[in-house]
GUNU-670077 format. One line per 10 residues: number of its first residue (from 1); their letters; for each residue x, y, z negated of C-alpha. Coordinates in Angstrom, 1 decimal. Each point is the difference from the previous one (the first is absolute). Layout:
REM GUNU-670077
NUM	A	X Y Z  ... $
REM end
This chain:
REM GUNU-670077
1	XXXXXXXXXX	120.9 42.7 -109.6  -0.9 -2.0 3.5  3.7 -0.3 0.7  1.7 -0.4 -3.7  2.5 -1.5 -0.5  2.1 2.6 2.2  3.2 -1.2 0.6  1.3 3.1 2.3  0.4 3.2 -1.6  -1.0 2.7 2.7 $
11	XXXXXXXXXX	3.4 2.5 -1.7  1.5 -0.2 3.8  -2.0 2.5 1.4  2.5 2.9 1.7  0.4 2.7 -1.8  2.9 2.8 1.3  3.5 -0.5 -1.4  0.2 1.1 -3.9  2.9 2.0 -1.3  3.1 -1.5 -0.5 $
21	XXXXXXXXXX	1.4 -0.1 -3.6  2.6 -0.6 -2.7  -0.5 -1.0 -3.2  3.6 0.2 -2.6  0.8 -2.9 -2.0  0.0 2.7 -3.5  -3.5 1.8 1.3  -1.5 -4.2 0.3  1.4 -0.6 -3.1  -1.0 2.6 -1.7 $
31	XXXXXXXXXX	-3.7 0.1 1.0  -0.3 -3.9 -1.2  2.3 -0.3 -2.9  -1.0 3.8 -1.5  -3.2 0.9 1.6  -2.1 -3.3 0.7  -1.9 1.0 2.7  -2.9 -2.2 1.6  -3.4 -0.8 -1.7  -0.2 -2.7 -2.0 $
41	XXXXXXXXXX	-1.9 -3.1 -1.0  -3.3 -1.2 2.6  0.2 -2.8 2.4  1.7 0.3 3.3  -2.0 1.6 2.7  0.7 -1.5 3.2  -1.1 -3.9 -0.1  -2.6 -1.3 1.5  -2.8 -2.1 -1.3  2.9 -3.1 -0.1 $
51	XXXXXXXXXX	2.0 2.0 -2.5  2.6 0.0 3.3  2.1 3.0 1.1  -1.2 0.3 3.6  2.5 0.8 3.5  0.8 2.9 -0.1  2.9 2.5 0.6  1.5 -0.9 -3.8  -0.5 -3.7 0.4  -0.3 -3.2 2.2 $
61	XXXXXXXXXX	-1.4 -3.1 -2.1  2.4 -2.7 1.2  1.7 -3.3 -2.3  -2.6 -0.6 -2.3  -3.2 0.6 2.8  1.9 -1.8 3.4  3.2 -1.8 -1.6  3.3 0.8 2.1  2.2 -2.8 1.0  3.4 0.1 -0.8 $
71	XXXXXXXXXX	1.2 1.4 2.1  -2.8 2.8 -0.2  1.5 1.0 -3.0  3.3 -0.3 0.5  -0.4 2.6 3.0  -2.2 2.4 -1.8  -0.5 3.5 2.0  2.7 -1.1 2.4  -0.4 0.2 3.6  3.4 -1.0 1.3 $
81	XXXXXXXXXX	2.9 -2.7 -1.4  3.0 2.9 -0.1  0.9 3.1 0.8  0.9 0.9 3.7  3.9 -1.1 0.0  0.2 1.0 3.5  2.6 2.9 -0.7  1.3 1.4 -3.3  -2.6 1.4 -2.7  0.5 3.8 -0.1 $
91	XXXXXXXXXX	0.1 1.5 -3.4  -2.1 2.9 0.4  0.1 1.7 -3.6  0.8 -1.0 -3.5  -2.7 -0.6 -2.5  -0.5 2.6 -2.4  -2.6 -1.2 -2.2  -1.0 -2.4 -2.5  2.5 -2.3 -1.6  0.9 -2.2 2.2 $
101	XXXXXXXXXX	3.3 0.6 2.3  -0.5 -0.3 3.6  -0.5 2.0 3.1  -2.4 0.2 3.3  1.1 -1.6 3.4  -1.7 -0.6 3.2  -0.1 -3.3 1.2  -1.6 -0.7 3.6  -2.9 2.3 0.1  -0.8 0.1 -4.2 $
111	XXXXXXXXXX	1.3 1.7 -2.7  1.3 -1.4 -3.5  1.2 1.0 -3.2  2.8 -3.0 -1.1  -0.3 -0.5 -3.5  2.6 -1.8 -1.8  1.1 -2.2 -3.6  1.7 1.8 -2.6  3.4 -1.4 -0.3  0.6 -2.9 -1.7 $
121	XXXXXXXXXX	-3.3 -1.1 0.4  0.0 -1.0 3.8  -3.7 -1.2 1.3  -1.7 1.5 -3.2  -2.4 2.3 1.0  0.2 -0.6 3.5  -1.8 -3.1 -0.6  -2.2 1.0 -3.0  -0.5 2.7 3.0  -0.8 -2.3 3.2 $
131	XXXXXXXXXX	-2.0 -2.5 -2.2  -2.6 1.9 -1.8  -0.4 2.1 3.1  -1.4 -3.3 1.3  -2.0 -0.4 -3.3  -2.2 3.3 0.2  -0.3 -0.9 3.8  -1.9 -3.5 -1.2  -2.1 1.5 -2.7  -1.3 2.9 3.0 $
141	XXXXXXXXXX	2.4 2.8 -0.1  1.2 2.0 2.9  3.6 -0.2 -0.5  2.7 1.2 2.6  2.3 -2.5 1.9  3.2 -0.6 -2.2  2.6 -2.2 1.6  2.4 -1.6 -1.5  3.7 0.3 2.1  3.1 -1.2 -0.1 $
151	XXXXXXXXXX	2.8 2.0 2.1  3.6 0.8 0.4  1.7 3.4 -0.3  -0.1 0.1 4.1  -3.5 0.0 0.1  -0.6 2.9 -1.4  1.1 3.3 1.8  -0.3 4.3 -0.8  -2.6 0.9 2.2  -0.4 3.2 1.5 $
161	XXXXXXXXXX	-0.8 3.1 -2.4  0.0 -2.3 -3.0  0.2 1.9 -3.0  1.6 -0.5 -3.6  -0.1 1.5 -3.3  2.8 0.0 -1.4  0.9 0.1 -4.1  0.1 3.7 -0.4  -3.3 0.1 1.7  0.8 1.3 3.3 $
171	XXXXXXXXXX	-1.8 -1.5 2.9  2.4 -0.4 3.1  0.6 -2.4 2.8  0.4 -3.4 -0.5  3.6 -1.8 0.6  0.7 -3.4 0.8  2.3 0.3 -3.1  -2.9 0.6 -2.4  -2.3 -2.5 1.5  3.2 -2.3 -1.1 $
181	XXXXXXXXXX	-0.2 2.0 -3.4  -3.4 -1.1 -0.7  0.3 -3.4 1.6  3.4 -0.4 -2.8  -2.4 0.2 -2.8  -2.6 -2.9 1.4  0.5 -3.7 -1.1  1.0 -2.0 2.1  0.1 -4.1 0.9  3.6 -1.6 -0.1 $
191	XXXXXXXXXX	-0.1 0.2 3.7  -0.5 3.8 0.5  -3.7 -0.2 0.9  -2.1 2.6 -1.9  -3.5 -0.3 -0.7  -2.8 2.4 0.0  -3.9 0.4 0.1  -0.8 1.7 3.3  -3.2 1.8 -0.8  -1.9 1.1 2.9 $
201	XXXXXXXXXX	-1.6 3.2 0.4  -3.7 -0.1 -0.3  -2.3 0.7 3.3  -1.7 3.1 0.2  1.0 3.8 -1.6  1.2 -0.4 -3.6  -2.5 2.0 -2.5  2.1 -1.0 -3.0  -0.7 -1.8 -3.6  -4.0 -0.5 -1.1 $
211	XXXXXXXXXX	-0.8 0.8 -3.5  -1.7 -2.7 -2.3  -2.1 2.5 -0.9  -2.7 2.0 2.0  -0.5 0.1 3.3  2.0 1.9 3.3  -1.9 3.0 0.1  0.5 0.1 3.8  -0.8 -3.3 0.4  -3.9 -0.3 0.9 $
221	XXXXXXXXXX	0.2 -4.0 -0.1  1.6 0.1 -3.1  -2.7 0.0 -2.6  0.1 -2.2 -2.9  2.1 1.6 -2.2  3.7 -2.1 0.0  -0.1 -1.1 -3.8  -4.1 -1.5 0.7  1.4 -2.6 3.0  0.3 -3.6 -1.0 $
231	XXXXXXXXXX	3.0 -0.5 2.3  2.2 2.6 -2.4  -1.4 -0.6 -3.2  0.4 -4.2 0.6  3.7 0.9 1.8  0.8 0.2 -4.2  -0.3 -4.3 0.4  2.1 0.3 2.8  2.5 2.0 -1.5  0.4 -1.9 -2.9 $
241	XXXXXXXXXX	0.1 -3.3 1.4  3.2 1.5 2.6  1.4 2.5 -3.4  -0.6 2.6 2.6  0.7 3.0 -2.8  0.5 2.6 2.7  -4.0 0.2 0.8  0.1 3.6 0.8  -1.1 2.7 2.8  2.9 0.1 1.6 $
251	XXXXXXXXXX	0.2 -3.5 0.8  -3.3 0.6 2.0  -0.2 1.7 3.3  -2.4 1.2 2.3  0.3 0.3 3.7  -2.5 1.0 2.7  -0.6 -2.7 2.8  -1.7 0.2 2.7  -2.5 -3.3 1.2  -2.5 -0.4 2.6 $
261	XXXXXXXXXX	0.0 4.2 0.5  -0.5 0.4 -3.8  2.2 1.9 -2.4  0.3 -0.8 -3.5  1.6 -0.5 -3.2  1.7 -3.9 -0.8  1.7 -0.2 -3.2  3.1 -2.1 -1.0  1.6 -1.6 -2.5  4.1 0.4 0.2 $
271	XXXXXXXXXX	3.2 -0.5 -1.6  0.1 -3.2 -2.5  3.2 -0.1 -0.7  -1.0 0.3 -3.6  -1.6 -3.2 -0.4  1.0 -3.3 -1.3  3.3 0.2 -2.1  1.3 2.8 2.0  0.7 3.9 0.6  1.6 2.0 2.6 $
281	XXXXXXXXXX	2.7 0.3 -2.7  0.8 -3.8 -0.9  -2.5 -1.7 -2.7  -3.0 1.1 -1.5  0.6 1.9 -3.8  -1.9 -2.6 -2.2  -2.8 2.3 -1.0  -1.6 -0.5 3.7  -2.7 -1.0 -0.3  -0.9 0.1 -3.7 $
291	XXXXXXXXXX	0.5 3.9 -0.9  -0.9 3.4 2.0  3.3 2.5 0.6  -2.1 1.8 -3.1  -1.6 -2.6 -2.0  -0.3 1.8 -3.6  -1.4 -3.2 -1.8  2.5 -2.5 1.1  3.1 2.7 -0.6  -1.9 0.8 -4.1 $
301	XXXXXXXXXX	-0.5 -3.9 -0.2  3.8 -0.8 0.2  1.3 3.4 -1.5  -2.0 -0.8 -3.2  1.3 -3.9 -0.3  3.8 1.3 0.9  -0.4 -2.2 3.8  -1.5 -3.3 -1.4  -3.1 0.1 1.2  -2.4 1.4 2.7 $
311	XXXXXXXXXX	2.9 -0.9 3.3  0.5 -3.8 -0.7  1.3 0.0 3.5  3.0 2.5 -0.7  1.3 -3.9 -1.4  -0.8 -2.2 2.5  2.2 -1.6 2.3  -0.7 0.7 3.7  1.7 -1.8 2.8  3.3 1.1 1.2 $
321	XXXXXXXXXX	-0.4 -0.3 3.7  0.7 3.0 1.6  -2.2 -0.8 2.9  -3.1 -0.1 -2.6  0.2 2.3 -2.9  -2.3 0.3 -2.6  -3.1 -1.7 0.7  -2.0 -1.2 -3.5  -2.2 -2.6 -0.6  0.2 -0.5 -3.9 $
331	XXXXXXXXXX	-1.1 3.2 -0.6  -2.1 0.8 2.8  -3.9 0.0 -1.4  -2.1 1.6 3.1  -2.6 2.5 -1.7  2.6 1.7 -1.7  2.5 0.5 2.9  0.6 3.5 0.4  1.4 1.9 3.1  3.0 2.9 -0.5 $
341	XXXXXXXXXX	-3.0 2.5 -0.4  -3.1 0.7 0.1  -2.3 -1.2 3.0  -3.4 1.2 0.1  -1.2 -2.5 2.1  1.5 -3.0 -2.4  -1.0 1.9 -3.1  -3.4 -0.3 1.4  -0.3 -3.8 0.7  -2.8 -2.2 -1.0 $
351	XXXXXXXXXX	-0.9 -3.5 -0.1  -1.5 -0.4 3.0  3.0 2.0 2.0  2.9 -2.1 -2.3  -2.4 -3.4 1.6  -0.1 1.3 3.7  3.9 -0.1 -1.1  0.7 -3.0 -1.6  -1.8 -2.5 2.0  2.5 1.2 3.3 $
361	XXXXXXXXXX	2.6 -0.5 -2.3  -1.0 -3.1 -1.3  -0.5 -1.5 3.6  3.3 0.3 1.1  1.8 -3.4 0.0  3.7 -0.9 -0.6  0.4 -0.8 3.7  -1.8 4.3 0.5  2.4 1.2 -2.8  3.1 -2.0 1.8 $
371	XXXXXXXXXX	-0.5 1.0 3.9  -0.6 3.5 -1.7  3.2 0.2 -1.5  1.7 -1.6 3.0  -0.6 3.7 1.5  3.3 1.4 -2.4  2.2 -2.9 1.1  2.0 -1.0 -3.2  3.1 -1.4 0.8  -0.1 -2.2 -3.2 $
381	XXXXXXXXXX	-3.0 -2.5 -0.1  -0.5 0.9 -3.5  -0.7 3.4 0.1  -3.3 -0.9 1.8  -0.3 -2.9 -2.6  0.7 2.2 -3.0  -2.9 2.8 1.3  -2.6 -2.9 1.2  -0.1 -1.2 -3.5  -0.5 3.2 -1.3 $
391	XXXXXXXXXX	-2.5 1.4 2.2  -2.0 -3.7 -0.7  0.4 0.8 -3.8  -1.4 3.7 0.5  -2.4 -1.1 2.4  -1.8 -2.5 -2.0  0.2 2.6 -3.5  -1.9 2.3 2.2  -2.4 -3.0 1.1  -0.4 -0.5 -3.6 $
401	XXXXXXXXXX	-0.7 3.7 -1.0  -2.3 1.0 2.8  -2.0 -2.9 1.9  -2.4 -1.0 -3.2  -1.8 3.4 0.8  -3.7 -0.8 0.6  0.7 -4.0 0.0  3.2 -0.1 2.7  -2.1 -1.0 3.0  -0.1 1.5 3.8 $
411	XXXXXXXXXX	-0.1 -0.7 3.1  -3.6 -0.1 0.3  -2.1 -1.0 3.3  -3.0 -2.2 0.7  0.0 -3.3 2.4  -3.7 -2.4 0.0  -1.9 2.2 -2.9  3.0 -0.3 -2.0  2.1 2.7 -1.9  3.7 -1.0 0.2 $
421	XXXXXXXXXX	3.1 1.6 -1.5  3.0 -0.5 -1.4  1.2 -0.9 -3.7  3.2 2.6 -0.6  0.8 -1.5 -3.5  0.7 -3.5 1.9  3.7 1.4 0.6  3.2 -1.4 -1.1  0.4 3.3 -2.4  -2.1 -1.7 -2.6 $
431	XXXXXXXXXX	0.4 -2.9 -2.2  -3.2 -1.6 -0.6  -3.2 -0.7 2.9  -2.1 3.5 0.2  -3.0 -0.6 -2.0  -3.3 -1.4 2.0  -2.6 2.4 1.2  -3.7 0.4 -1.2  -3.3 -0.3 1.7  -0.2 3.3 2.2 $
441	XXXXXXXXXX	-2.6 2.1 -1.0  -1.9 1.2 3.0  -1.5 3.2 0.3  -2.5 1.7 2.7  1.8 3.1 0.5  -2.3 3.4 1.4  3.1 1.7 2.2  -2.0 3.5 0.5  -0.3 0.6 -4.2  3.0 -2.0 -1.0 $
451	XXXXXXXXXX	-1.8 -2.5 -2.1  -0.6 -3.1 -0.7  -2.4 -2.5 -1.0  0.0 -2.7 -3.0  1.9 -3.5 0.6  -2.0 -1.0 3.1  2.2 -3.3 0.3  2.7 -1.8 -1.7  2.4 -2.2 2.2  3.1 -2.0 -0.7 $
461	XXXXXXXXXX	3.8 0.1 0.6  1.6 -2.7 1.6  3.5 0.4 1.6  -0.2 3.7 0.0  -3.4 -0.6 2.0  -3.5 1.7 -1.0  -2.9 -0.7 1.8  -2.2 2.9 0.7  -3.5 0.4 -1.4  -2.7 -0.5 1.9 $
471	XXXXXXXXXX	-2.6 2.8 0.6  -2.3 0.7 2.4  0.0 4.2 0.1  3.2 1.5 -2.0  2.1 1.9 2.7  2.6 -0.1 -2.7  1.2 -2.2 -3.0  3.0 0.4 -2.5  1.8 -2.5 -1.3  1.6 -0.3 -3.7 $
481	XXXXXXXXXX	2.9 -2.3 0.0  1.9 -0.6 -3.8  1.9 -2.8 -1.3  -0.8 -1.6 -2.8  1.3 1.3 -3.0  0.1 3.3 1.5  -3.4 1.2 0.0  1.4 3.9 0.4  2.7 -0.3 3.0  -2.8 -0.4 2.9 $
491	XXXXXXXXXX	0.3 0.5 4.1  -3.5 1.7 1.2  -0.2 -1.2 3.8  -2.4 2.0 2.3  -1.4 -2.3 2.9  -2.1 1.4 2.6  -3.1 -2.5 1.4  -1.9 1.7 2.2  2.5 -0.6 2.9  0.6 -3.3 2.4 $
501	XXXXXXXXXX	2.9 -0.9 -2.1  0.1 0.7 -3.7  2.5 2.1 -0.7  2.3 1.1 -3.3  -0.2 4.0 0.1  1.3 1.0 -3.6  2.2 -0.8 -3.3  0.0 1.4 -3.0  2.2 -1.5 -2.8  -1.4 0.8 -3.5 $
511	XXXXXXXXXX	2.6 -0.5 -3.7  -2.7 1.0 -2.3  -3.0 -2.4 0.9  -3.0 1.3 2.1  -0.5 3.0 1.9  -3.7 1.0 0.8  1.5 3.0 1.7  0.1 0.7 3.5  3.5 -1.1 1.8  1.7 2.8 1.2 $
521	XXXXXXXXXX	3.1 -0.3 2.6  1.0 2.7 2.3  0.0 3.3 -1.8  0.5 3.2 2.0  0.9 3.0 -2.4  -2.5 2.8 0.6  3.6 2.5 0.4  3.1 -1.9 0.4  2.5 1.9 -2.1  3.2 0.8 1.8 $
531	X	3.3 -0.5 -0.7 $
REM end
């Protein structure tokens, strides 16, 4: 089309508000683990001709496509350095779902819920929490502002009508005795400072959890069905590279904002407090990771041989840090990672959506993974040691696993007749120098049938450089780039010619050799099914 490659996703029109909703931990659980809902298999719907997930009210391309500074990431979503300290933080209700142990409180004009470290384990998953919030927020989530505080008992106060459950279940007003009840159970630093992840409550009217599944049914913007959108289905790198088991619905939430006099849906990712090494409830079990809550092959596999074989990790030795839990290298091997249950959208990954993936994991530095992880604030210098190295480890066995896909190159754009890109396999993940590329095979390429010519032209490859072919009448031409050595794994570019400037308008990335078939990108289901 005249204006491909879209890069905007028109899913912002206003639409009036949807219908609020919950969505219990069994019912989620249930409907993955038991019923497997979704559709599966078929490439992911909502690209566009770059094989890129658009803007849109799911995601916001960011480290990879515009690289943040530093300081970018360390800030992530935030839009202040604290919370208001003005006056005391009123403690508006307790927190009665979920895990992990907290409460609500008003601070200045916003609302919080306080989340806090099991005990013994002081800056656990607070951090995990605070840095891989900052993680999703680089690859192009929308994530909600979670602030990492520090605060004596006197900062905190009752506030008005605060209300508390107490353990026979009985909802009643809150006391400044069981706000000191609660607070007794929370770690704390040798000098009576507690610590806490201040999460801030999302803009807009919450609409509760998304599915990975379907689509809102009273959502008209909301049409590609959930487990068909490259951003979900390539989170499953994401996830894996962070161990963020916990990739469910209700870690999702959608809330109804209001921009420019529109209405409409934006969707978020929450509550990562299961990532890294660590849990609400201290370390992670050390199955995370590599078995489902049911996984019926791994459970026969070490029944049958009496516990010898099928959970090598059961016997490995994790570190003893209570700040960083169980976080594995040795074992970790990124295509059989495996979330606590079932995700539609991860079940239905590809190649091309585990690429889109890896190569924003794989360009994220030492320095990115460092001023990331400067967001949780360890106290001890090798805590953020300990996780840098293995984050590089598991960053560069995902590198390994995913970026040969259709030769490892990307990047693509045109300067002086000239098709430029960039060589993904030159990355410190591998051992030995990617192999060299053959002659590109040019191709005159008829965009109204979606076919193409024989070889019209053969150029070379020199520093990641291929000059176009020359031709006097071709509105379009397709490039074949391979290495040598791998005359299967090939990266089809699309370059438009009949414009002032040449310009690159299409990638496919083939495994199995040649594909005289017509590219196809954007797919819009003829019914979306719902939910």
């Amino acid at each position: 089309m005249p204006d491909d490659p879209v890069w905007d996703d028109p899913d912002r029109a206003h639409i009036d508000p949807p219908e609020a909703r919950d969505l219990y931990d069994f019912y989620d659980f249930y409907e993955n683990a038991v019923l497997r809902r979704g559709e599966s298999g078929g490439a992911a719907m909502n690209v566009n001709t770059l094989g890129e997930v658009p803007r849109s009210s799911w995601y916001v391309p960011r480290h990879y496509y515009d690289r943040l500074s530093l300081e970018e990431l360390t800030r992530g979503s935030l839009t202040e350095d604290d919370l208001d300290r003005s006056e005391p933080w009123r403690v508006v209700e307790g927190k009665d779902e979920g895990t992990t142990t907290g409460f609500w409180v008003d601070a200045g004009e916003h609302r919080h819920l306080f989340k806090f470290d099991a005990p013994g384990h002081l800056e656990l998953s607070t951090g995990s929490e605070a840095a891989v919030t900052r993680f999703f927020h680089a690859f192009g989530y929308h994530t909600p502002e979670n602030y990492l505080v520090h605060f004596e008992r006197d900062q905190l106060a009752v506030g008005e009508g605060a209300t508390f459950t107490d353990n026979l279940g009985r909802e009643r007003p809150m006391t400044e005795d069981d706000l000191n009840d609660i607070l007794d159970e929370m770690p704390q630093y040798n000098d009576g400072r507690y610590r806490a992840v201040a999460s801030r409550f999302i803009p807009g009217s919450v609409m509760g959890p998304f599915k990975y599944h379907g689509t809102r049914p009273d959502d008209p913007n909301d049409l590609f069905p959930h487990e068909h959108r490259r951003e979900l289905r390539g989170m499953r790198v994401f996830a894996a590279w962070l161990d963020r088991v916990d990739s469910r619905s209700n870690n999702t939430l959608d809330s109804y904002v209001e921009e420019d006099g529109r209405g409409f849906v934006r969707h978020y990712m929450i509550d990562h407090t299961t990532t890294f090494g660590a849990t609400p409830l201290g370390p992670k079990r050390v199955w995370h990771g590599k078995e489902r809550i049911i996984d019926v092959p791994t459970v026969l596999t070490s029944a049958l041989t009496l516990g010898w074989a099928g959970r090598p990790w059961n016997r490995f030795e994790y570190s003893d840090h209570p700040a960083v839990g169980r976080f594995d290298t040795v074992h970790f091997h990124p295509e059989q990672w495996k979330p606590e249950y079932h995700n539609p959208a991860f079940q239905n990954m590809d190649a091309d959506d585990a690429f889109w993936a890896a190569k924003q994991v794989a360009h994220f530095t030492e320095a990115d993974i460092r001023a990331l992880l400067a967001a949780a604030e360890y106290s001890d210098p090798a805590v953020e040691d300990e996780l840098t190295t293995a984050l590089l480890i598991r960053r560069d066995k995902i590198a390994r696993a995913y970026l040969p896909h259709g030769g490892g190159i990307d990047r693509f754009h045109i300067e002086e007749d000239t098709l430029h890109f960039d060589d993904l396999l030159d990355h410190l993940a591998f051992d030995e120098p990617p192999a060299p590329f053959a002659p590109t095979q040019w191709h005159v390429f008829d965009n109204d049938t979606g076919t193409r010519g024989p070889v019209h032209a053969t150029t070379s490859v020199r520093n990641t450089k291929a000059p176009l072919p020359h031709t006097s009448d071709a509105a379009y031409v397709v490039g074949q780039i391979r290495r040598v050595g791998a005359p299967d794994q090939i990266t089809e570019v699309y370059v438009r010619l009949h414009t002032s400037t040449p310009t690159v308008v299409g990638v496919r990335r083939l495994a199995n050799g040649p594909d005289a078939s017509p590219p196809i990108w954007t797919t819009l289901p003829e019914k979306p099914p719902t939910e």
